[in-house]
C-alpha positions in Angstrom: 0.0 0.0 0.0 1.1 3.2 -0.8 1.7 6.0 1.9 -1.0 8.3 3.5 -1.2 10.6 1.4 -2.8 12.8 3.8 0.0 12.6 6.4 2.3 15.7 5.6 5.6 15.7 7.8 7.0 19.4 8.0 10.6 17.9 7.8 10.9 14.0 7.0 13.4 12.1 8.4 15.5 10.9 5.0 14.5 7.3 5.3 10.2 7.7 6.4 9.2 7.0 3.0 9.8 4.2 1.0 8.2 3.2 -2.2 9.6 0.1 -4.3 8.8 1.5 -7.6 8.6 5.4 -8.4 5.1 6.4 -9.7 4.2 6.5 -13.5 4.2 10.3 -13.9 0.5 11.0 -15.6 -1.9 14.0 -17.3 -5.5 14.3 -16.3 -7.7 15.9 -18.3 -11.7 15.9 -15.9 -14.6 17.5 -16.8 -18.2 17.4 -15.4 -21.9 17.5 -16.7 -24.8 18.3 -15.0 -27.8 16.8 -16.3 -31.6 18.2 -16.0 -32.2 16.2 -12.8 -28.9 17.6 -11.1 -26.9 14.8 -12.0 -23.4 14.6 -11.9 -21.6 12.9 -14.2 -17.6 12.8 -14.8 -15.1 11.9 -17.3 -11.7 11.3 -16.6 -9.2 11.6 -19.7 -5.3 9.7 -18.8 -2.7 10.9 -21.0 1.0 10.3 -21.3 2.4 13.2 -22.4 2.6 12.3 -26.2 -1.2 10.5 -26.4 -4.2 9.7 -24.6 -3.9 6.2 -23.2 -7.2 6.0 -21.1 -10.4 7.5 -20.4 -12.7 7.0 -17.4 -16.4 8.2 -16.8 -18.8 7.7 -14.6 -22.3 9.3 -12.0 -21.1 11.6 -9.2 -24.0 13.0 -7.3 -27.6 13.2 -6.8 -27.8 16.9 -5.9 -30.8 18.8 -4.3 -33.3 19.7 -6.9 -32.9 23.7 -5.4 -29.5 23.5 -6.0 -27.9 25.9 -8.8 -25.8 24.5 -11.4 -22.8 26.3 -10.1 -23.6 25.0 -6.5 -23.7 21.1 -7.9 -20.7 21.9 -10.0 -18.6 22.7 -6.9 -19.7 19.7 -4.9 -18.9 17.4 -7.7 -15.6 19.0 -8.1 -14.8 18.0 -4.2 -16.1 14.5 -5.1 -14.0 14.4 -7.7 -11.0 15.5 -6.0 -11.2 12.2 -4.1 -12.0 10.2 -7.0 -9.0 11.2 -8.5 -6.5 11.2 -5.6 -8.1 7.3 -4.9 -7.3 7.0 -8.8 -3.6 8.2 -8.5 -3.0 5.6 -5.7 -4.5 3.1 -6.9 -2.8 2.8 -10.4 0.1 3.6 -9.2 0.4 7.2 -10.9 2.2 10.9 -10.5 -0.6 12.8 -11.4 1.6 15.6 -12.7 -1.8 18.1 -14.0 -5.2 18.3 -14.1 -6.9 20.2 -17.2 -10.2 20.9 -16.9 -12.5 23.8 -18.7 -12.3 27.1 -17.7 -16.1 26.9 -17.6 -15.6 24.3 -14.5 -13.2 27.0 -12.8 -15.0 30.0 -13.3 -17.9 27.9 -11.3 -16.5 27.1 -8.5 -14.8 30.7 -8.5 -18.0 32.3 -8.4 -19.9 30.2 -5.4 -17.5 32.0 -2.9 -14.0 33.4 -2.8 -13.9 32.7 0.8 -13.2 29.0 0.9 -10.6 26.6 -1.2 -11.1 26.1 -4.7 -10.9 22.1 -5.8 -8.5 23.6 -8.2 -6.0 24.7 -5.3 -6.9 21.2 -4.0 -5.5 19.2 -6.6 -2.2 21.5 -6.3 -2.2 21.0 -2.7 -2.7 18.2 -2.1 -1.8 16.0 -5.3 0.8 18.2 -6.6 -0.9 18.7 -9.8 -1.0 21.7 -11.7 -4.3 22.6 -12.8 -4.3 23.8 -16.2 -8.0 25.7 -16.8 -8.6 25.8 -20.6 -11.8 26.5 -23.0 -12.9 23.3 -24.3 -15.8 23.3 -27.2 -16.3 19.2 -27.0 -19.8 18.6 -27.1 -19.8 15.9 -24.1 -17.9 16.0 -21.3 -15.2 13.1 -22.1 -14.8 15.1 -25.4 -14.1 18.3 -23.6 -11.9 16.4 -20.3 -9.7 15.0 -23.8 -9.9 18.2 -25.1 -8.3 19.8 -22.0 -5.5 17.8 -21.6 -4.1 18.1 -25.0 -4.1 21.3 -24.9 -2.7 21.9 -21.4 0.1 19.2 -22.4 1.7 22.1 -25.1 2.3 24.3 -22.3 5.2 22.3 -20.3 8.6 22.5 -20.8 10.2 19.1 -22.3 12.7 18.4 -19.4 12.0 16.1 -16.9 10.2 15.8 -14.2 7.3 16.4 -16.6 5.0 19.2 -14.7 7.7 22.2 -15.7 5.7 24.8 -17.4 7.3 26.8 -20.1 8.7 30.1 -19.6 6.0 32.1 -21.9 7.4 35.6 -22.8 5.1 37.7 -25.1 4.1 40.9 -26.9 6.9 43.8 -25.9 8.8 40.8 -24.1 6.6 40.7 -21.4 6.2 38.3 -18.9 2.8 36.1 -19.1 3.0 34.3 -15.6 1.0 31.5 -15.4 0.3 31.8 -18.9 -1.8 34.3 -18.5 -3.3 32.7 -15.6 -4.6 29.7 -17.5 -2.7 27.6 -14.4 -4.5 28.6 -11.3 -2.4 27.2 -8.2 -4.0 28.8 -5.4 -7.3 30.9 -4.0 -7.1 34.0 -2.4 -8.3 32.0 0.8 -5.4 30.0 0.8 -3.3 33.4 1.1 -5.2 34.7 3.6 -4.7 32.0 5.8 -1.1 32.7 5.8 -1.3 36.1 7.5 -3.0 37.2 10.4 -6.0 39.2 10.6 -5.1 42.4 11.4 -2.1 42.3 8.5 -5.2 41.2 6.2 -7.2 43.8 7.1 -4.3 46.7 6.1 -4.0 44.5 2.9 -7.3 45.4 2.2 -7.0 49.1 2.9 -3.7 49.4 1.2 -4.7 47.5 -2.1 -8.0 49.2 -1.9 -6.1 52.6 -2.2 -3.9 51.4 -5.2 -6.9 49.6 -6.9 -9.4 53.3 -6.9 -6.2 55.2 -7.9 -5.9 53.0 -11.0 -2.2 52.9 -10.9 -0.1 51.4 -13.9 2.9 49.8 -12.6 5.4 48.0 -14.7 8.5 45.7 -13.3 11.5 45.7 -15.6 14.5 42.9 -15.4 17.0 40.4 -17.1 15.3 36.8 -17.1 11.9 35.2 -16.3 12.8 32.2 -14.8 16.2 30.7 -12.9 17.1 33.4 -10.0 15.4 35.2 -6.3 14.0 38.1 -8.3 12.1 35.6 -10.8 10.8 33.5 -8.3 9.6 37.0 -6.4 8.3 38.2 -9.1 5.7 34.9 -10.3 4.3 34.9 -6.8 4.0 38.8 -6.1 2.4 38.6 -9.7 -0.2 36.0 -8.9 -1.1 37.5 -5.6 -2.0 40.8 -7.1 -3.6 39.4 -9.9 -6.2 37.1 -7.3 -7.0 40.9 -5.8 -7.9 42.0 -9.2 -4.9 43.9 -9.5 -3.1 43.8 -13.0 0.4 44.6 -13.0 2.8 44.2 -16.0 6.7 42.8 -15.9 8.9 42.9 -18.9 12.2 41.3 -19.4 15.4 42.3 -21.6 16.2 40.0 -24.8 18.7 38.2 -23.4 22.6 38.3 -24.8 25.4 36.2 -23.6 28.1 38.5 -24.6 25.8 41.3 -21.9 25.2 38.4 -19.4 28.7 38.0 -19.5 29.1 41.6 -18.3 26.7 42.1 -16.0 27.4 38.6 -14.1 31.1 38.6 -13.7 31.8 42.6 -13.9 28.6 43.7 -12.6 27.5 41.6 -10.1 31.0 39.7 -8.8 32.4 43.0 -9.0 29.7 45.1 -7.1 30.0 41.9 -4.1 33.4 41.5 -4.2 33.8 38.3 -5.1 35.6 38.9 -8.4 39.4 38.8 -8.7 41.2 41.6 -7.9 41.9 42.3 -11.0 38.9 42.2 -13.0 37.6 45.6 -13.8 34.8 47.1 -16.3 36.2 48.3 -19.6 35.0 51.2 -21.8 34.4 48.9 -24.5 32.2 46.8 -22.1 30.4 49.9 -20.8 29.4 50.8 -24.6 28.4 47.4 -25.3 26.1 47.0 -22.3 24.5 50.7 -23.2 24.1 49.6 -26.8 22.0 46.5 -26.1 20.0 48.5 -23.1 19.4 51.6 -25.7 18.1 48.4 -28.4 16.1 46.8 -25.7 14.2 50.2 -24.8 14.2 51.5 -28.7 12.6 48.1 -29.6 10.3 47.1 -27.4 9.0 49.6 -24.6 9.5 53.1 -25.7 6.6 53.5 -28.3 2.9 54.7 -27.6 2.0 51.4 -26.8 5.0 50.4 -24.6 4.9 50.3 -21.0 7.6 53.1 -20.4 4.6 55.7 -22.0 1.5 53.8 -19.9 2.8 52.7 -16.6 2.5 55.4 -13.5 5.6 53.8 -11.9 8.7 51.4 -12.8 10.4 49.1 -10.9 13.9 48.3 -12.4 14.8 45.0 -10.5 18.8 45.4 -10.2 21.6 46.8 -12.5 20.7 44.6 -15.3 17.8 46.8 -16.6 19.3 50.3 -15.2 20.7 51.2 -18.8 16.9 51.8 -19.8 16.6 54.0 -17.0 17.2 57.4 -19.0 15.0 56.8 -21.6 12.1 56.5 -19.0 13.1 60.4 -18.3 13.4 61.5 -21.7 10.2 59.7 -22.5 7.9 59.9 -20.1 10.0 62.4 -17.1 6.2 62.3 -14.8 6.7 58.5 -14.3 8.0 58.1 -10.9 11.4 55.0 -11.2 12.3 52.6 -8.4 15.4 50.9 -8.5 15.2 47.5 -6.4 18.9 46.8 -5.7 18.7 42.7 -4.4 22.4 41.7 -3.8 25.1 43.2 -1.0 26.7 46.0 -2.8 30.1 46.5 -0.9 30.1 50.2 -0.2 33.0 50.1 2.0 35.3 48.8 -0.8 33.6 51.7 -3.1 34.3 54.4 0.0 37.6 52.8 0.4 39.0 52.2 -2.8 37.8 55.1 -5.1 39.8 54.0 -8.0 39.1 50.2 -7.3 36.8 48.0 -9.6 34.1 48.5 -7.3 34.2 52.5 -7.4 35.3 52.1 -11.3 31.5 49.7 -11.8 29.2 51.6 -9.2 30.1 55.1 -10.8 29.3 53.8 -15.0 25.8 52.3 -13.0 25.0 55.4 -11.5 25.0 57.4 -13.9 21.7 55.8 -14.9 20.8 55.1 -10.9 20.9 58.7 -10.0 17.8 59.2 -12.0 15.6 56.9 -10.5 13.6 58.7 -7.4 13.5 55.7 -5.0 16.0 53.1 -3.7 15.0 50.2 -2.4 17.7 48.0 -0.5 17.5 44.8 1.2 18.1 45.8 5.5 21.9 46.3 5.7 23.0 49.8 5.6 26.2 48.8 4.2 24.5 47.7 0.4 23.9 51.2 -0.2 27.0 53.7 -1.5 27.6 56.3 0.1 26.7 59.1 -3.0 23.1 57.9 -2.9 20.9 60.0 -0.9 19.4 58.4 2.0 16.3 60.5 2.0 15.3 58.4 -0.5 16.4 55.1 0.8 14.0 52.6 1.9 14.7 49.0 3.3 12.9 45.9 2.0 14.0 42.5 2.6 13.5 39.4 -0.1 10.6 37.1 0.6 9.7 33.7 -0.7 6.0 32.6 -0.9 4.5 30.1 1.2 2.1 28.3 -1.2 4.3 27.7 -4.2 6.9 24.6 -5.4 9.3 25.7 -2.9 7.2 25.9 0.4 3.8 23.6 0.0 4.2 21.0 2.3 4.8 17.9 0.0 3.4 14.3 0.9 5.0 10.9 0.8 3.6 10.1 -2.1 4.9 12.9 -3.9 8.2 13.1 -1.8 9.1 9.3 -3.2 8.4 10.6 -6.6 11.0 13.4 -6.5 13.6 11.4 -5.0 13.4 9.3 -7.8 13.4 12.0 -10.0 16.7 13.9 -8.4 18.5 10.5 -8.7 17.4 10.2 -12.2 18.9 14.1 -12.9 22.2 12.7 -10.8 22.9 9.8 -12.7 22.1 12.1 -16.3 25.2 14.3 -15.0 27.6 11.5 -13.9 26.5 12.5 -10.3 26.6 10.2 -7.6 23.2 9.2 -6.3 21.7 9.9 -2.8 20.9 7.1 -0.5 17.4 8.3 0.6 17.9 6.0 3.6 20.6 7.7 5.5 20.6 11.2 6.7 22.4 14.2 4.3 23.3 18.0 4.8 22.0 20.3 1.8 23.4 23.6 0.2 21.0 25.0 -2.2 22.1 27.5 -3.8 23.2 28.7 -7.6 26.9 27.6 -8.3 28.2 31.3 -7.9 31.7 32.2 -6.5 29.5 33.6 -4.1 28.1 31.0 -2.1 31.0 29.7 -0.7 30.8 26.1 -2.4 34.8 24.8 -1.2 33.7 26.5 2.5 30.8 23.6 2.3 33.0 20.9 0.7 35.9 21.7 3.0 33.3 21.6 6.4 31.9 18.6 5.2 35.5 16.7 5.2 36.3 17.8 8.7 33.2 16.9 9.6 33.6 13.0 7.9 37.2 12.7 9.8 36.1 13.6 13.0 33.2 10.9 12.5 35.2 8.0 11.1 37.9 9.0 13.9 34.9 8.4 16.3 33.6 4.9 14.7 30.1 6.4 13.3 28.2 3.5 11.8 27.8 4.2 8.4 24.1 4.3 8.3 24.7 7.4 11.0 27.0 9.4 8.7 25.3 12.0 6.4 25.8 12.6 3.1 26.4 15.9 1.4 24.2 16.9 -1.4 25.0 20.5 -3.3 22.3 21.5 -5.5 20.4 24.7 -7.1 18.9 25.7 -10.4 20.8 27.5 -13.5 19.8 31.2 -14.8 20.2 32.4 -18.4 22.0 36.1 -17.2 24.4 33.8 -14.8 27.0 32.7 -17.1 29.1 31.6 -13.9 27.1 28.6 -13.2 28.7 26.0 -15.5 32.4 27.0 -14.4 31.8 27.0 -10.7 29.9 23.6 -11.1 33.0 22.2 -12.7 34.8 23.5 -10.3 33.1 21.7 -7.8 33.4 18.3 -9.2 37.3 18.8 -9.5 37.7 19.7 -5.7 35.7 16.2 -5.1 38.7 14.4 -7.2 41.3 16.1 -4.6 43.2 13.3 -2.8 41.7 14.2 0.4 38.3 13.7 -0.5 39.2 10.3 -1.8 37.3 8.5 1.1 34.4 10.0 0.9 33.7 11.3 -2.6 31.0 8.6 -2.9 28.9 10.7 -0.3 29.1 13.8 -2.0 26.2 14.8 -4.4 26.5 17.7 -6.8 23.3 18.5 -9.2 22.3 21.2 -11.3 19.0 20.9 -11.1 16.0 21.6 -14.4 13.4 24.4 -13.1 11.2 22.6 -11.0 10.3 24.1 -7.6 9.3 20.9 -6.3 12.7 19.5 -6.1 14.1 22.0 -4.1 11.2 22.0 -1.8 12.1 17.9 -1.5 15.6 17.8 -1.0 15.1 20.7 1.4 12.5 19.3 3.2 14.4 15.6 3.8 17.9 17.5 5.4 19.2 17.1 8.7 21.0 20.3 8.4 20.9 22.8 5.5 24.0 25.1 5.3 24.4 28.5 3.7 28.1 29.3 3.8 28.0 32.4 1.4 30.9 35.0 1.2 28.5 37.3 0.0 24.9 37.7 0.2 21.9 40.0 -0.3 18.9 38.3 1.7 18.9 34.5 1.0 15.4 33.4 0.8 16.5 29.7 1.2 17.3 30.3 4.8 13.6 31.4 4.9 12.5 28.4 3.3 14.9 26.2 5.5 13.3 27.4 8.7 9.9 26.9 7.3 10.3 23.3 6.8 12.1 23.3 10.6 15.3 22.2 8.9 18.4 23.7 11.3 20.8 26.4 9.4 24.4 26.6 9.7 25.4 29.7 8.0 28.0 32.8 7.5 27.0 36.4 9.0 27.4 37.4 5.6 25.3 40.3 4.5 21.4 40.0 5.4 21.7 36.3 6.6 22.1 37.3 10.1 19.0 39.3 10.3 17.2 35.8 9.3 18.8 33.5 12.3 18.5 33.9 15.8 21.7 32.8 17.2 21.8 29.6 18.3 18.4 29.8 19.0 16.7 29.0 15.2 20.1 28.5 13.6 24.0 29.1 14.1 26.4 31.8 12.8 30.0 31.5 11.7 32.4 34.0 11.1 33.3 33.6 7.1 35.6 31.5 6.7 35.8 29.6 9.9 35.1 26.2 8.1 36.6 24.4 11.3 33.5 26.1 13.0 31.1 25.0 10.6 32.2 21.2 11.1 32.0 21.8 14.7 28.6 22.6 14.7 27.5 20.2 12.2 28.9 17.4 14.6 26.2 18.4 17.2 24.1 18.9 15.5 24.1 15.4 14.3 25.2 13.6 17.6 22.7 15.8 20.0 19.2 15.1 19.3 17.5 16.8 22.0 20.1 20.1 20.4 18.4 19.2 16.7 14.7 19.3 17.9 14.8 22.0 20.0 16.5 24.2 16.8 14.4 22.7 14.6 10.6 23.4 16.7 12.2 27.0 16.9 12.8 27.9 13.1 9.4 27.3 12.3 7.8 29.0 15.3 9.8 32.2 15.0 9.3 33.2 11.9 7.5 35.9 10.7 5.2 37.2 8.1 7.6 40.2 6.8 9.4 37.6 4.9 6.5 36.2 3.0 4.4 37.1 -0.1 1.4 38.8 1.2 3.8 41.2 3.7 6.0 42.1 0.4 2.9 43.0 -2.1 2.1 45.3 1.2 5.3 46.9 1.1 5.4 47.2 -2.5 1.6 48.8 -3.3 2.5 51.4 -0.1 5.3 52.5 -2.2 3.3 52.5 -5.6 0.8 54.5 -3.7 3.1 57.3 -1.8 5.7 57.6 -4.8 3.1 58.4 -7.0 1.7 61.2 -5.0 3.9 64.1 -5.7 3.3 65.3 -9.4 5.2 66.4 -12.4 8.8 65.4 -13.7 11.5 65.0 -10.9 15.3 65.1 -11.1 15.8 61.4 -9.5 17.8 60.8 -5.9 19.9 64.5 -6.3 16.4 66.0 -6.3 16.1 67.2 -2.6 12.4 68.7 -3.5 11.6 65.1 -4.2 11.4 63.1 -0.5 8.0 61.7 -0.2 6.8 62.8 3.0 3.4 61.4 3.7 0.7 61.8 6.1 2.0 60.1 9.1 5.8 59.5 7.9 8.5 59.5 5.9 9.1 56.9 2.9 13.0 56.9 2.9 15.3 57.8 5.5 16.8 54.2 5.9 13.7 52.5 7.2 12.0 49.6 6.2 8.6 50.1 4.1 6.8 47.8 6.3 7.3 50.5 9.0 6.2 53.2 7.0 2.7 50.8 6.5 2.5 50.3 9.8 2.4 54.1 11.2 0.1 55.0 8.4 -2.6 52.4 8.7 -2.2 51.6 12.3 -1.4 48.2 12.2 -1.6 46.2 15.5 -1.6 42.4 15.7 
């Protein structure tokens, strides 16, 4: 018998679930009919990715005779819901979506808002993505076959099969959820992740943005692989269940500016880059060629979103190039720029011809002209020439409902064990051995993340095991892992990289224990291999906010980590998580070691991490923070000279917005807010 599937563990031990054979991964396409009596009657359509293989049909319900059709559509949805997860377990099958028409959708939509749709059941709880698309079949297996060939088209050929595609349209913008054709979650489901006093402001404040009809438009580098696309899907999806439309354009991407704005750009700006790598002149030209053909091509004309948005959001340096023709074009619309990794202003201050000074001074000449900045809680990210009038602090979130956070059950957490291990051997990975414990890094393979610092800890750690006599069912493995991005042109060197410091001699012992993936797109896998650690480490050099720490402590998995830039804002010491000084691998071990051989130590960090942490850090706090800014930058009207305009601080009501403080306190003066 397969697992409970309604038994969801917050933080499986690696060895809970066991399933001989890994589920036959499966598309559903379901459709209902209610007949003149109030009969419902289902169809079930089972299709393999390439053709339909299957079809089931058969009576639901007998509903009351008062009973509207949308009323006896819902309640045969929820039957169905069961029908289909008994179906899935029962056959053996990964039910990887379910397509239905957008007729059935719309339904159970319109009964009321206020309780769990059955399509943010079947996410939830069978990990399925549902896929609502018009169907025309003239009965309702017609229309459930219909449904899932369509929906089918949408996902991305790499395996696991449930990927969607990345689906970039007219003026390159961003159609999330394909233009919300795949509907995840209800607006219930959010609201049950906040309190309700931080609901009740939510109201207010999106009430205030919705009867000011404000156009807002979010500019940057790549849909899909990195923090600020993951950010952007979910803030996107919340807004638009709030009936809030807001638009997000990315640049045509170009390896030879990737190239740029990765290694001299971003290293640069963290210091992470060799000493002597600096930005060229010829570089600067070509990065404000391809920014000027980005803006010329797509966004500047009279129906581009630089002439019809109210306010723009340019989402790091990547984008900032298009920042002047926003002035020249349209000078009344009011420019944030979100900066989302540790700038090191002290090396900038302290080294004024260094490559730090030499790549912050070409960026601000297009920074300067934006009139808000937006930095994650560390003073230090911000350089010293911009104005701190006009500085506001706003940390990175993840979202609690998606890929990364849903609690995932055994069913579905055999399923992506088998699939990581599939991904390892397709790399010449070694495989991980679901039935002892492991320690996790998940992060992008960036010089950055302090990759050898992990590999290096983990050694100690083995020697001082083996030293001890650990039984080798004791000893954890290591597993290094994270997703690729099309601007991070890094990721394939540093990933080599690491597979070369596994062949060193001294790793001989225990290179069979060390797992290092890069992994396709699929939220789901992170959120598994996440969920089954012991320990999850975050040794980066250099870091903005690191939303995997978040996500850690959600799943009450202990963190071991640097105090490298916003990390330690995100841990209480010794308390939810540990802190090392960078660098201090022999610390790291250390702590690992108890962490491991003190279980009373593990539980008590682990019941911690989930009970202290906030809602600031999630998606509903960070739309908050975000439509209070749309709302108060917006105010003040007529053309503005960016951050050097002293006229332009946006005092408010009851506050400032700038000044160094977080939005979220700004929020809180204005509407009161008192949980």
């Amino acid at each position: 018998m397969p697992p409970n599937p309604d038994h969801v563990p917050c933080a499986p031990p690696a060895r809970r679930f066991s399933i001989a054979h890994i589920p036959q991964p499966v598309y559903l396409g379901v459709d209902i009919e209610i007949s003149d009596d109030n009969t419902s009657q289902y169809s079930i359509s089972v299709h393999d990715g390439s053709y339909t293989t299957d079809f089931y049909t058969g009576q639901l319900l007998k509903h009351d005779e008062d009973a509207t059709r949308e009323e006896c559509t819902v309640d045969a949805l929820a039957r169905l819901r069961e029908i289909v997860l008994a179906f899935s377990t029962t056959q053996h099958y990964k039910v990887q979506i379910i397509a239905c028409s957008k007729r059935l959708a719309d339904a159970s939509l319109q009964v009321d808002i206020n309780k769990e749709t059955a399509m943010s059941s079947f996410w939830k709880e069978l990990d399925a993505i549902p896929f609502c698309v018009k169907t025309h079949g003239e009965t309702s297996d017609e229309r459930a076959s219909s449904a899932v060939r369509k929906s089918v088209m949408w996902l991305s050929p790499q395996y696991p099969g449930n990927i969607p595609r990345v689906s970039v349209g007219f003026k390159h913008e961003v159609d999330f959820d394909f233009d919300n054709i795949i509907h995840l979650v209800d607006l219930f489901d959010y609201k049950q992740t906040v309190c309700a006093e931080t609901w009740r402001v939510w109201e207010e404040i999106s009430s205030e943005f919705k009867e000011r009809n404000l156009r807002v438009s979010y500019f940057n580098s790549t849909p899909q692989g990195g923090g600020v696309a993951l950010m952007r899907h979910a803030l996107l999806r919340f807004l638009h269940l709030n009936g809030i439309k807001v638009h997000w354009y990315v640049s045509r991407p170009k390896p030879e500016v990737f190239d740029i704005t990765k290694r001299k750009f971003h290293n640069v700006l963290q210091g992470v880059a060799h000493p002597d790598v600096c930005l060229t002149e010829e570089e600067k030209q070509i990065f404000t060629d391809w920014s000027d053909d980005n803006a010329n091509r797509f966004w500047v004309d009279n129906k581009g979103p630089i002439l019809n948005s109210d306010v723009i959001v340019i989402d790091d340096p990547q984008l900032s190039g298009i920042i002047p023709h926003i002035k020249k074009h349209a000078p009344n619309v009011r420019i944030i720029f979100r900066s989302h990794i540790e700038m090191r202003a002290d090396l900038i201050r302290e080294y004024p011809e260094g490559p730090q000074a030499e790549t912050w001074n070409f960026l601000w000449n297009f920074i300067q002209h934006a009139d808000l900045f937006v930095s994650h809680p560390i003073k230090n990210f911000v350089p010293d020439v911009v104005p701190r009038r006009n500085v506001v602090q706003l940390p990175a979130c993840t979202d609690p409902l998606d890929g990364l956070n849903k609690p995932l059950n055994g069913w579905c957490m055999a399923y992506y064990r088998g699939v990581f291990n599939r991904v390892c051997v397709d790399q010449g990975a070694m495989e991980v051995n679901w039935h002892r414990p492991y320690i996790v890094q998940v992060a992008r393979f960036d010089p950055s993340k302090g990759i050898p610092d992990v590999l290096e800890s983990y050694r100690l750690l083995r020697e001082r095991m083996e030293a001890e006599g650990w039984e080798e069912y004791t000893i954890p493995q290591l597993v290094i892992c994270g997703h690729g991005s099309i601007d991070d042109p890094d990721g394939t060197i540093i990933y080599e990289q690491t597979h070369e410091v596994t062949q060193n001699a001294s790793f001989a012992n225990i290179t069979e224990d060390i797992i290092v993936a890069r992994l396709p797109p699929s939220d789901q896998l992170l959120d598994m291999i996440m969920s089954g650690a012991h320990v999850a480490l975050q040794l980066s050099h250099r870091e903005g906010f690191e939303v995997k720490v978040t996500e850690a402590l959600a799943k009450g998995v202990p963190v071991v980590a640097y105090k490298a830039g916003g990390i330690p804002l995100q841990i209480k010491e010794e308390e939810t998580g540990f802190l090392v000084p960078i660098g201090d691998v022999v610390g790291v071990a250390e702590i690992l070691f108890k962490l491991f051989s003190d279980s009373e130590l593990h539980e008590r960090i682990s019941t911690a991490a989930k009970e202290n942490l906030t809602e600031e850090y999630f998606t509903v706090w960070n739309a908050m923070s975000w439509l209070h800014m749309f709302n108060e930058i917006s105010r003040i009207p007529g053309p503005s000279e960016g951050l050097l305009d002293e006229e332009a601080t946006f005092e408010r009501n009851s506050g400032t917005l700038g000044n160094e403080v977080r939005v979220c306190d700004t929020w809180k003066e204005k509407y009161n807010y008192n949980p």
